[in-house]
DOLUMZA-518500 format. One record per residue: x, y, z of N, C-alpha, C in turn; residue in three letters. Coordinates in Angstrom, 1 decimal, padded with zeros to 4 digits. Each point is the difference from the previous one (the first is absolute). Example, Ala and Ser with C-alpha at 12.3 -4.5 7.8 and 13.67 -1.06 7.14 Angstrom:
<atoms>
@n.u 013.2 n.v -005.7 n.w 007.8 ca.u -000.9 ca.v 001.2 ca.w 000.0 c.u 000.9 c.v 001.2 c.w 000.0 residu Ala
@n.u -000.4 n.v 001.1 n.w -000.7 ca.u 000.9 ca.v 001.1 ca.w 000.0 c.u -000.8 c.v 001.1 c.w 000.8 residu Ser
</atoms>
This chain:
<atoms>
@n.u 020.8 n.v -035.9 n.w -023.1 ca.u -001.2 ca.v 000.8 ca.w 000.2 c.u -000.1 c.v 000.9 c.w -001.2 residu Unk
@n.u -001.1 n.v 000.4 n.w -000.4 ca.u -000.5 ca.v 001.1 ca.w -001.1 c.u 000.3 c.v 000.9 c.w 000.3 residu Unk
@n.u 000.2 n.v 000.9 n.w -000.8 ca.u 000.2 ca.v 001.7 ca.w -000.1 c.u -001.2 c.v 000.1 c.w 000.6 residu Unk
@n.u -000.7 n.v -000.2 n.w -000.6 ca.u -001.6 ca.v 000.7 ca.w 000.1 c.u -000.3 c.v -000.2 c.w 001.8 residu Unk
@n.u 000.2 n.v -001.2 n.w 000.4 ca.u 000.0 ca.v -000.4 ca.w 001.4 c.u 000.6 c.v 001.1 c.w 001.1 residu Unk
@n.u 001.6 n.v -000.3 n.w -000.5 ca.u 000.7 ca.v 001.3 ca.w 000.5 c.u -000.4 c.v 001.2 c.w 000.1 residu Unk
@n.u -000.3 n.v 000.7 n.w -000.9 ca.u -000.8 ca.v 001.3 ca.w -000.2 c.u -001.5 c.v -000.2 c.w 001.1 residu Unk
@n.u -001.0 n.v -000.5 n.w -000.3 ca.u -000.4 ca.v -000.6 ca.w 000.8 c.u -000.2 c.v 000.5 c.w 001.4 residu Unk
@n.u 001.0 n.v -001.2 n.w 000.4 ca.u 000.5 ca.v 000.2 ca.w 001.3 c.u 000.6 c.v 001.3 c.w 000.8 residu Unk
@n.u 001.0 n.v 000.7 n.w -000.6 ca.u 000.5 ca.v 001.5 ca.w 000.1 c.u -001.4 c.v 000.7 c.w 000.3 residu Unk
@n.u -000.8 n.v 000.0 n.w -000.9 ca.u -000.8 ca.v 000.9 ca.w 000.3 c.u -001.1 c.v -000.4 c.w 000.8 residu Unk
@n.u -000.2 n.v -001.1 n.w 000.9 ca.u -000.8 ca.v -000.3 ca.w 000.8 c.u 000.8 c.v 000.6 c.w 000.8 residu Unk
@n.u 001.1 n.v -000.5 n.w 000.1 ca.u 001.0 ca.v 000.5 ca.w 001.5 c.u -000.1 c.v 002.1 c.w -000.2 residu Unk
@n.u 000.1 n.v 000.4 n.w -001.0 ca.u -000.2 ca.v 001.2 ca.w -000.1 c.u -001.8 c.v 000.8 c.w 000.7 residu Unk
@n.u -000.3 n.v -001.0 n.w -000.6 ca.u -002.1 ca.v 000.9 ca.w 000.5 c.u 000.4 c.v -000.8 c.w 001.4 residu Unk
@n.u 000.0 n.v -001.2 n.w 000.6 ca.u 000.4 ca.v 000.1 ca.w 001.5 c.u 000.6 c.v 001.2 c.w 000.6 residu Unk
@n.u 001.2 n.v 000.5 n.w -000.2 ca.u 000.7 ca.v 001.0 ca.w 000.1 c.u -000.9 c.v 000.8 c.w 000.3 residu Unk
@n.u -000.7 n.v 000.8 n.w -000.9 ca.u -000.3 ca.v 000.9 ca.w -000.8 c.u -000.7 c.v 000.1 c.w 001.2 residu Unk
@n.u -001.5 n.v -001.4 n.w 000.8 ca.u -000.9 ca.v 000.6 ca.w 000.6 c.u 000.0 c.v 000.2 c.w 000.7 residu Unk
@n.u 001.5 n.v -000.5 n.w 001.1 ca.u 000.3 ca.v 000.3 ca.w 001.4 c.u 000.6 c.v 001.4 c.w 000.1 residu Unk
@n.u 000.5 n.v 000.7 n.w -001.4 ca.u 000.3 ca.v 000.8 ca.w 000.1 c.u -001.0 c.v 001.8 c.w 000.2 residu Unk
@n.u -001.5 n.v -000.8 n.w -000.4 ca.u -000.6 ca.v 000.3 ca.w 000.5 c.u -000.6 c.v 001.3 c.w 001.6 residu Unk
@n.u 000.9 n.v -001.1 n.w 000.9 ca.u 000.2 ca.v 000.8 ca.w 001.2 c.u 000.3 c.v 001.2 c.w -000.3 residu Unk
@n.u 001.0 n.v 000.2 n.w -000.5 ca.u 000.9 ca.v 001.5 ca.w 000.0 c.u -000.8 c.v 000.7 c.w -000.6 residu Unk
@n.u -001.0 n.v -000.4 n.w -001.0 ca.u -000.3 ca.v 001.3 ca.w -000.7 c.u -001.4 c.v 001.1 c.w 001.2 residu Unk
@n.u 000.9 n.v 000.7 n.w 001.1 ca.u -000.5 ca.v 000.3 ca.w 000.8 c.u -001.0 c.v 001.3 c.w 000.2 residu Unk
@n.u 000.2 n.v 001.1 n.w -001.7 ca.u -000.5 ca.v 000.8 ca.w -000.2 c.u -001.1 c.v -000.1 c.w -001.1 residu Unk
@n.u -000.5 n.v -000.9 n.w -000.4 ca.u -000.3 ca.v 000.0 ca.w -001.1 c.u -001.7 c.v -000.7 c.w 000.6 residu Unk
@n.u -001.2 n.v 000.4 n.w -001.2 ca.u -001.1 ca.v -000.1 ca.w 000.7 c.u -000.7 c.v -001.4 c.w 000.0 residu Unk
@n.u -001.0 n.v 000.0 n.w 001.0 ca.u -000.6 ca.v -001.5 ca.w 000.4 c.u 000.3 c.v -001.1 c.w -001.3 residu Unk
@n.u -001.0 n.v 000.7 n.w -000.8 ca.u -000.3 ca.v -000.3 ca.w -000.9 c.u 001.1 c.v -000.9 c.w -001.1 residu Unk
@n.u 000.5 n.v 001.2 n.w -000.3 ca.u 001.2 ca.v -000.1 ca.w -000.5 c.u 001.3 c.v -001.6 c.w 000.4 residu Unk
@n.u 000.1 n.v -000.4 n.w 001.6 ca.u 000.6 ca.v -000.9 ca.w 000.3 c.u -000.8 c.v -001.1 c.w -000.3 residu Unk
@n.u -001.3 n.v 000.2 n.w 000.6 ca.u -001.2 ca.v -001.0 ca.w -000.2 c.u 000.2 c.v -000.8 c.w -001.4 residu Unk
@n.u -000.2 n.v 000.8 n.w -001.0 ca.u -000.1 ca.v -000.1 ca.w -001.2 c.u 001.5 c.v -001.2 c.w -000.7 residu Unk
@n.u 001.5 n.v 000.8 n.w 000.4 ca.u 001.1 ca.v -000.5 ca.w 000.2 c.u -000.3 c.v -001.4 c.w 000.3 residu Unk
@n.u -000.5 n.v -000.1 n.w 001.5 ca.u 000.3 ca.v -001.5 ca.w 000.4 c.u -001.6 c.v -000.9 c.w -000.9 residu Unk
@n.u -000.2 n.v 000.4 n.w -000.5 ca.u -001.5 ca.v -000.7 ca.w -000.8 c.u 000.9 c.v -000.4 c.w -001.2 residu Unk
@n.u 000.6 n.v 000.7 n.w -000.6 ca.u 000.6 ca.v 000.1 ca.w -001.7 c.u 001.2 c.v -001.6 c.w 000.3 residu Unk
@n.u 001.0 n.v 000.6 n.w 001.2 ca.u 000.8 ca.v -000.6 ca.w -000.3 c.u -000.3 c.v -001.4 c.w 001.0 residu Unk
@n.u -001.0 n.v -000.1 n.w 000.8 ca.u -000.7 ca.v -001.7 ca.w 000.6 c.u -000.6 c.v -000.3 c.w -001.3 residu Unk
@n.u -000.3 n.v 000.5 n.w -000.8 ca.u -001.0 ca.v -000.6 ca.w -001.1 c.u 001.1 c.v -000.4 c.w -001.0 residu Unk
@n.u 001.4 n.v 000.6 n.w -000.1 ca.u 001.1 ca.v -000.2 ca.w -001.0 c.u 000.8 c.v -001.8 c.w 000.5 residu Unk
@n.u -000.3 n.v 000.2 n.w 000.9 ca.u 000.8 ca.v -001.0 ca.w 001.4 c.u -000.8 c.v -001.5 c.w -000.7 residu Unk
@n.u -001.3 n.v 000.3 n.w 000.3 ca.u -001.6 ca.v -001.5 ca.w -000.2 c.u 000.3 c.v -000.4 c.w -001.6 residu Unk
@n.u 000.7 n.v 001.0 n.w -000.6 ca.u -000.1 ca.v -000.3 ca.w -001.9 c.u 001.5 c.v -001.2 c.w 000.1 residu Unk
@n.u 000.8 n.v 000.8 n.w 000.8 ca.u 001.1 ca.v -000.8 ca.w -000.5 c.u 000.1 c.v -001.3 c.w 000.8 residu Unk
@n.u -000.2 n.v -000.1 n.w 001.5 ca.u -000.1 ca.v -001.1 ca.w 000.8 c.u -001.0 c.v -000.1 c.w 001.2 residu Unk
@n.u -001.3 n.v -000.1 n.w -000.9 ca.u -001.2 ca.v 000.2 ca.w 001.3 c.u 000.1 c.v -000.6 c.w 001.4 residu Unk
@n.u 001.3 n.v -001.3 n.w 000.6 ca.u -000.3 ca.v -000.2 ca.w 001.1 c.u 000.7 c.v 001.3 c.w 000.6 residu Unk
@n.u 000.6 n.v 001.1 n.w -000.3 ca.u 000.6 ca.v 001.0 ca.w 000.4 c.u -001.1 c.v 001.0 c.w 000.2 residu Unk
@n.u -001.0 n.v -000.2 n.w -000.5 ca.u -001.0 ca.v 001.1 ca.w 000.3 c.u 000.5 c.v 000.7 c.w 001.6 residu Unk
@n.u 000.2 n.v 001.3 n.w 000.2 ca.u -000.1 ca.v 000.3 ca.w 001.6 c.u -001.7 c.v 000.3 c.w 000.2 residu Unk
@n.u -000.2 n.v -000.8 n.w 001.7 ca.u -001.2 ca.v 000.3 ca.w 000.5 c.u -000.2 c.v 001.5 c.w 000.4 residu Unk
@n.u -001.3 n.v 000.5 n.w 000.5 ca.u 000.0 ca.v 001.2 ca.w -000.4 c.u 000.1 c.v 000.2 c.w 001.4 residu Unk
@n.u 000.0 n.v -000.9 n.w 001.0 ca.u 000.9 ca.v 000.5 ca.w 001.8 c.u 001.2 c.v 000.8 c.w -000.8 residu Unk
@n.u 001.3 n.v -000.5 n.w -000.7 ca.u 001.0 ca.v 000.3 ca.w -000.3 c.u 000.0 c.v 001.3 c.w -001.2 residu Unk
@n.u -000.8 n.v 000.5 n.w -000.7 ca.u -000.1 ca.v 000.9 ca.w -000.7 c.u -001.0 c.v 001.0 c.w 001.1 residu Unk
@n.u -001.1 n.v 000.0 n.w 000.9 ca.u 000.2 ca.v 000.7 ca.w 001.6 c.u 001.4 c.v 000.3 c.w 000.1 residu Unk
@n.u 000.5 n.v -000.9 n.w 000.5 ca.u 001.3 ca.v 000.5 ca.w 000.7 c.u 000.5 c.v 000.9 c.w -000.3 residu Unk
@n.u 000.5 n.v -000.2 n.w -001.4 ca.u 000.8 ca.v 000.8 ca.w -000.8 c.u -000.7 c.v 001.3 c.w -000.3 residu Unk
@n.u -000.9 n.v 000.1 n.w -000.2 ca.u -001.0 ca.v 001.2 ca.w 000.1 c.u 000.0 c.v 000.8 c.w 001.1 residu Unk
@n.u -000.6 n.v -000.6 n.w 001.1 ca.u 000.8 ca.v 000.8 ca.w 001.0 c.u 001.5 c.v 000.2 c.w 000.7 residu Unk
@n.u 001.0 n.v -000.7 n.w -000.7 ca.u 001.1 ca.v 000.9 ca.w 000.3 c.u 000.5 c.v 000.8 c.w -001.0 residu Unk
@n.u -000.9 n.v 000.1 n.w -000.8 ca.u 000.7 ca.v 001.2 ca.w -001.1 c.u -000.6 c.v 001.4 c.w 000.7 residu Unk
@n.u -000.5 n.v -000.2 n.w 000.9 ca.u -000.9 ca.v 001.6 ca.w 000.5 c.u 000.9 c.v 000.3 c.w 000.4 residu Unk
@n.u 000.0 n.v 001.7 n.w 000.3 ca.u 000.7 ca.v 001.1 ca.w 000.1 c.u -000.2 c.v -000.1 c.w 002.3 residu Unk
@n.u 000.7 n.v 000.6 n.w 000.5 ca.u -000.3 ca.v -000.1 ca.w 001.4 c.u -000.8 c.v 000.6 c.w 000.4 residu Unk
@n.u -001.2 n.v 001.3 n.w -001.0 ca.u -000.8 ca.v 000.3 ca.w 000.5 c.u -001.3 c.v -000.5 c.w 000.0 residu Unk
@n.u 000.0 n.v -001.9 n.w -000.4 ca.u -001.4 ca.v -000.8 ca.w -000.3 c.u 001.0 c.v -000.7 c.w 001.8 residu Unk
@n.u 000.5 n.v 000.0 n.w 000.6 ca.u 000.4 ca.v -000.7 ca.w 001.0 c.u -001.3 c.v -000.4 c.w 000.7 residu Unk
@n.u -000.4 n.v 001.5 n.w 000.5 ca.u -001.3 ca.v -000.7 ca.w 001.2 c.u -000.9 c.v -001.2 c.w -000.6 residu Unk
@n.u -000.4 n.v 000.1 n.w -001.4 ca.u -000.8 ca.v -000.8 ca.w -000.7 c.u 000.3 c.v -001.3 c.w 000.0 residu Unk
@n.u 001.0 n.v 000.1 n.w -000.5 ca.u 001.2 ca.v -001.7 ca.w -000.3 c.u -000.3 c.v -000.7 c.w 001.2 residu Unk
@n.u 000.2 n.v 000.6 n.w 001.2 ca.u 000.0 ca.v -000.4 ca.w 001.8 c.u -001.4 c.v -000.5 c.w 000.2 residu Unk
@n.u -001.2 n.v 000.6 n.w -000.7 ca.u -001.2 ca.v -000.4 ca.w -000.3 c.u -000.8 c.v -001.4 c.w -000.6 residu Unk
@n.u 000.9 n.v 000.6 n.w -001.1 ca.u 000.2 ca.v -001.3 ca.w -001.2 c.u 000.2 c.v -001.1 c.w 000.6 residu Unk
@n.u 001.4 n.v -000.5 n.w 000.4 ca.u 000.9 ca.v -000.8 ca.w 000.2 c.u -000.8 c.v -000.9 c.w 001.8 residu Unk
@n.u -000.5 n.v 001.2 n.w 000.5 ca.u -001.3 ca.v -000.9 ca.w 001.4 c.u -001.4 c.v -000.7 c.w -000.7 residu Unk
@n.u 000.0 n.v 000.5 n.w -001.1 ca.u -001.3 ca.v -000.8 ca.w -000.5 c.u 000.7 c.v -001.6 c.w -000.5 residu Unk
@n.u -001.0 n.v -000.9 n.w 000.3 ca.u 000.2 ca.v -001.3 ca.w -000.7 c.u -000.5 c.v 000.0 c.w -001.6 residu Unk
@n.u 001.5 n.v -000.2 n.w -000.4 ca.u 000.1 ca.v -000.6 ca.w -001.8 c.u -000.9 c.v 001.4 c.w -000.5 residu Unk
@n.u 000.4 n.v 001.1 n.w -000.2 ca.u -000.8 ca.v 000.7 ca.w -000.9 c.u 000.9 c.v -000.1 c.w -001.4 residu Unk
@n.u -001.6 n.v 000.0 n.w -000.7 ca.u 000.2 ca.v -000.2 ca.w -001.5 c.u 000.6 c.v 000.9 c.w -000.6 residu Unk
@n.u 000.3 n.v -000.1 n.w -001.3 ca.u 000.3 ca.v 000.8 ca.w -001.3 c.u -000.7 c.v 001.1 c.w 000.1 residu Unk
@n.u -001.5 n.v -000.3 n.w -000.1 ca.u -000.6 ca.v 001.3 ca.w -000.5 c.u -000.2 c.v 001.5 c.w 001.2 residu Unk
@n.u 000.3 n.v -001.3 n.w 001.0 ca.u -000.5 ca.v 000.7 ca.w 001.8 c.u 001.3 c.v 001.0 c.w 000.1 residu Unk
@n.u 001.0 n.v -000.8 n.w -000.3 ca.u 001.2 ca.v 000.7 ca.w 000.2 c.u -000.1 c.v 001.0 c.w -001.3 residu Unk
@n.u -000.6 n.v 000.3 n.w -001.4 ca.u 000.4 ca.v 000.6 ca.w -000.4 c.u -001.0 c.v 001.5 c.w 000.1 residu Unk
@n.u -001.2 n.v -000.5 n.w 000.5 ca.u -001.2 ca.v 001.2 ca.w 000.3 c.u 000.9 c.v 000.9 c.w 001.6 residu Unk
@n.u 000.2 n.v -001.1 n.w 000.8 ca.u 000.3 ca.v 001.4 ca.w 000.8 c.u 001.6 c.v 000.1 c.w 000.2 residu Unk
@n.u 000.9 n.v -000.2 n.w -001.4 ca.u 001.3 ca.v 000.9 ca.w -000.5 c.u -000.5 c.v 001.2 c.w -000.7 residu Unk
@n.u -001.0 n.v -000.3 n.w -001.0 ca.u -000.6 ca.v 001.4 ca.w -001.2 c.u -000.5 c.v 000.6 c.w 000.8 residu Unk
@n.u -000.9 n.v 000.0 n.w 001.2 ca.u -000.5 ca.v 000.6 ca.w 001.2 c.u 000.7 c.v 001.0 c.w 000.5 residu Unk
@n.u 001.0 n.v -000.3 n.w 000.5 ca.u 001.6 ca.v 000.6 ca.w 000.5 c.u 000.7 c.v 000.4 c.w -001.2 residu Unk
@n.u 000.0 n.v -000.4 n.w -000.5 ca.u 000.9 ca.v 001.5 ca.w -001.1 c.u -001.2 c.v 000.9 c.w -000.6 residu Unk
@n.u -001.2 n.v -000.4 n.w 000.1 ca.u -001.0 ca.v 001.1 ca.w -000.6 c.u 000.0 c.v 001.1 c.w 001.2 residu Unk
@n.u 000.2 n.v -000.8 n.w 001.3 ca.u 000.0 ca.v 001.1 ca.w 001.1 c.u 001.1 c.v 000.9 c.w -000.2 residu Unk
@n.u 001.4 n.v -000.5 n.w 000.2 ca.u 001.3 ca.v 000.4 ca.w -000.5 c.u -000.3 c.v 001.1 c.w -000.6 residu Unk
@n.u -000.1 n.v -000.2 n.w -001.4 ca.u -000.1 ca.v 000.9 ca.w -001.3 c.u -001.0 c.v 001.1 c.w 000.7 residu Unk
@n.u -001.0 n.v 000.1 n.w 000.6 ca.u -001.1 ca.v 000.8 ca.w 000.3 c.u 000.8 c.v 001.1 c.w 000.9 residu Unk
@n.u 000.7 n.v -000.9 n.w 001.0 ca.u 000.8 ca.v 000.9 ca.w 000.8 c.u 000.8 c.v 000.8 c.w -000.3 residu Unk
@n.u 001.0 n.v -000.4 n.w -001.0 ca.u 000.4 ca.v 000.7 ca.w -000.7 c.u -000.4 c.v 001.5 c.w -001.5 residu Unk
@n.u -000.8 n.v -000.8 n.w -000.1 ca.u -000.7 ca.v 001.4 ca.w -000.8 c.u -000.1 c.v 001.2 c.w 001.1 residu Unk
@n.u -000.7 n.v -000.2 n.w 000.9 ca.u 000.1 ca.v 000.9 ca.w 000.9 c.u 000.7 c.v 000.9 c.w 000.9 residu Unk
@n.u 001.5 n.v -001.0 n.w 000.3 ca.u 001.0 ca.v 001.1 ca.w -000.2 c.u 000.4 c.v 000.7 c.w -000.5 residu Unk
@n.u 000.0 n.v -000.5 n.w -001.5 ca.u 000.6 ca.v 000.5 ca.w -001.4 c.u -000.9 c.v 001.4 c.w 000.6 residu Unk
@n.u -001.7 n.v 000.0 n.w 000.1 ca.u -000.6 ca.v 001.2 ca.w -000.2 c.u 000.7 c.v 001.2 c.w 001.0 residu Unk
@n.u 000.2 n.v -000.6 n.w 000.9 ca.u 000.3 ca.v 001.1 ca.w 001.4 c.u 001.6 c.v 000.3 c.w -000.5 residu Unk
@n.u 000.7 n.v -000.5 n.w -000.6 ca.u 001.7 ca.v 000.3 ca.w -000.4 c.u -000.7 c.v 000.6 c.w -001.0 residu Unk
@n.u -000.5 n.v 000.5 n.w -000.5 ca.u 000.1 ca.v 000.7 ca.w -001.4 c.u 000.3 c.v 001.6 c.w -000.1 residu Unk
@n.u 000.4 n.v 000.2 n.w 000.0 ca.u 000.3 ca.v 001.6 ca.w 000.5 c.u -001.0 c.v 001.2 c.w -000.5 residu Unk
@n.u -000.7 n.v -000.4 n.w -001.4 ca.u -000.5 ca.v 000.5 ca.w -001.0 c.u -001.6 c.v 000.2 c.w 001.0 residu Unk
@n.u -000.3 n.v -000.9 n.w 000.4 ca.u -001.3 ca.v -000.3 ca.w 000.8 c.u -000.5 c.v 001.3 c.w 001.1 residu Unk
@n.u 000.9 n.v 000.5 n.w 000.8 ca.u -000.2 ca.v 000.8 ca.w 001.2 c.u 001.2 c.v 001.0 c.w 000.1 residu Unk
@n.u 000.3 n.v 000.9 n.w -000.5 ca.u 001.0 ca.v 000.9 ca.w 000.7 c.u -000.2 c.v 001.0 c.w 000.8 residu Unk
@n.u 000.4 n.v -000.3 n.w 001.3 ca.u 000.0 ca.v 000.9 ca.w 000.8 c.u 000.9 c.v 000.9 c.w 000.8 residu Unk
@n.u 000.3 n.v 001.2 n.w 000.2 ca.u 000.8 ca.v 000.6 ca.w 000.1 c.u -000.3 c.v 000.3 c.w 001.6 residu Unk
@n.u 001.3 n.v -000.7 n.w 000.7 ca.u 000.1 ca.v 000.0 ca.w 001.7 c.u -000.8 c.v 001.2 c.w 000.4 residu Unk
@n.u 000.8 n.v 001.3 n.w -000.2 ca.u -000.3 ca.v 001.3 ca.w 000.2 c.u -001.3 c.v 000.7 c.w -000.1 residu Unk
@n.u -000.7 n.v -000.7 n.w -001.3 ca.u -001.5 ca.v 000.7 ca.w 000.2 c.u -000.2 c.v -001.3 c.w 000.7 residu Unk
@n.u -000.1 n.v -001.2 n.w -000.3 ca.u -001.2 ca.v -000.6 ca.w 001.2 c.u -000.1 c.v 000.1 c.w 001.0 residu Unk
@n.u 001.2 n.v 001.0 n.w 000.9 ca.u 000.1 ca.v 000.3 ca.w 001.6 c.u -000.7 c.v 001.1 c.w -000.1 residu Unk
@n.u -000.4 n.v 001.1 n.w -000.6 ca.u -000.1 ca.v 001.1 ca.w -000.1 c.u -001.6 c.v 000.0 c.w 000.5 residu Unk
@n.u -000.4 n.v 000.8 n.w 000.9 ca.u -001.5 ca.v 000.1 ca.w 000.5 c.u -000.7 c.v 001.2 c.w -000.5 residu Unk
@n.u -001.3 n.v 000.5 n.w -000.4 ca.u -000.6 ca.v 000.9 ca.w -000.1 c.u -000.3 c.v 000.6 c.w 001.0 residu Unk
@n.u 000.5 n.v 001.5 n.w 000.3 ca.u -000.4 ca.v 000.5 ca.w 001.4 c.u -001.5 c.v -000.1 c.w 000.3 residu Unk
@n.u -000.6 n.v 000.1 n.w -001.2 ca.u -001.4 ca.v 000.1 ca.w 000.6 c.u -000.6 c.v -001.3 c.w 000.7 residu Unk
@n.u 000.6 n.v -000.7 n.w -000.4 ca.u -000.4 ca.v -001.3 ca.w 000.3 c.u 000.6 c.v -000.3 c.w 001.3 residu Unk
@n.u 000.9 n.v 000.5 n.w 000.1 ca.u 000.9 ca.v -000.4 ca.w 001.2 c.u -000.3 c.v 000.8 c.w 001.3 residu Unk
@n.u -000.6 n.v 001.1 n.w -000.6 ca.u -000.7 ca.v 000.7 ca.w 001.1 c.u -001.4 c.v -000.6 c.w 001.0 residu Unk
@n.u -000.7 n.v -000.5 n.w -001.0 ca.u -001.1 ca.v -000.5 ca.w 000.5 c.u 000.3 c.v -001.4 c.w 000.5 residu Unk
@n.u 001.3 n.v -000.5 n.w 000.0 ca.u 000.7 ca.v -001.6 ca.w 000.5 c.u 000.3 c.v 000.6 c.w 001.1 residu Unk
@n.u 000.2 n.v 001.1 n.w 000.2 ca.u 000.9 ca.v 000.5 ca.w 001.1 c.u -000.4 c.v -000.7 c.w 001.7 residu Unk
@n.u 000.7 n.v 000.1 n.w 000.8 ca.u -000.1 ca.v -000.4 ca.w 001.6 c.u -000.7 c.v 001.2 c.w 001.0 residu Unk
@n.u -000.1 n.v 000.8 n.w -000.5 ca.u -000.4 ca.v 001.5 ca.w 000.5 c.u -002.0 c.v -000.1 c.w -000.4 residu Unk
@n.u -000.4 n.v -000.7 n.w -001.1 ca.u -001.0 ca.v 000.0 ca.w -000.5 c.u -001.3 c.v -000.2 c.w 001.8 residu Unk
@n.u -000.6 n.v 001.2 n.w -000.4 ca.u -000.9 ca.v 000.0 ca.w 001.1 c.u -001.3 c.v -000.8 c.w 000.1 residu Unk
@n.u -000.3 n.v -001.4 n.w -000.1 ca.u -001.4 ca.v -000.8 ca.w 000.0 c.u -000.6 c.v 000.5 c.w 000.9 residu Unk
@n.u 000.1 n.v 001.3 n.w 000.9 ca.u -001.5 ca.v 000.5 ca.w 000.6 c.u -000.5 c.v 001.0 c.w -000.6 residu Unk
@n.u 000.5 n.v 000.8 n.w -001.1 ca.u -000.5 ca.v 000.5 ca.w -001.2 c.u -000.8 c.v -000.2 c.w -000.6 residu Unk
@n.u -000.3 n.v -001.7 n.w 000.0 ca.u -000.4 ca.v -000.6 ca.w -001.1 c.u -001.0 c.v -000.9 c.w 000.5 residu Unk
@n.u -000.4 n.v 000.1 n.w 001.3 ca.u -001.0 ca.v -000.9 ca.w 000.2 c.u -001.4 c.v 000.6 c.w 000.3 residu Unk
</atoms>
C-alpha cells in the first residue's frame, strides 16, 4: 500500500472521528456545530464519497450536541417525521436566539450598577402621605 494511501486513510478515519465528536461540543453555538458537521461531511465526500453521511445522521448529531436546555424542543423535533437539515437548523437558531435573549435579561436585573436600593429608605413612609392613607380617614367629610 502507498504512503499517500495510508495517510489517506488516517485521516478519513480522523474527520469520521472528528464528526461524531461533534455531539460533545455541547456549548458552543448552532451555527458554529452546523458549520463543523458541513466542513468535515464535505472533507469525508472529497476523500471517499460513498461515505458521504446523510443529513438524517448529521440531524442526529446535531441534535445531540445540544445543551439540556433545547430538551423540550429535541422531544419536538424527534415526534416530527424526518425533519430536515434546514428545519432542524431554523428552530435550534430559534432556541438559542431565545436562550441568549433570556439571558441578556438577567444579566440586566443582576447588575448591581442598574438600581440601588437601600432597604431602609424604601420602607420609610412620608407622614404626610401616610396620614391621608390612614384608617381613621373620614369619607363622610368628603362627600
Amino acid at each position: 500500500m502507498k504512503q499517500s494511501q495510508t495517510t489517506n486513510k488516517s485521516r478519513l478515519r480522523l474527520v469520521l472521528r472528528d464528526t461524531f465528536a461533534v455531539s460533545d461540543y455541547k456549548y458552543k453555538s448552532v451555527t458554529e456545530k452546523a458549520q463543523a458537521l458541513m466542513n468535515l461531511n464535505a472533507e469525508i465526500t472529497l476523500q471517499k464519497p460513498e461515505l458521504k453521511l446523510h443529513s438524517d445522521y448529521l440531524v442526529m448529531i446535531l441534535m445531540r450536541s445540544m445543551p439540556p436546555e433545547y430538551d423540550a424542543l429535541l422531544v419536538v423535533l424527534n415526534m416530527k417525521e424526518d425533519p430536515t437539515w434546514d428545519e432542524t437548523l431554523s428552530f435550534l437558531r430559534a432556541k438559542e436566539t431565545e436562550l441568549l435573549d433570556m439571558e441578556v435579561v438577567v444579566d440586566l436585573f443582576e447588575d448591581e450598577d442598574l438600581i440601588e436600593v437601600d432597604p431602609e429608605v424604601a420602607l420609610e413612609v412620608d407622614p404626610e402621605v401616610d396620614s391621608r392613607l390612614s384608617l381613621e380617614y373620614d369619607f363622610r367629610e368628603h362627600q
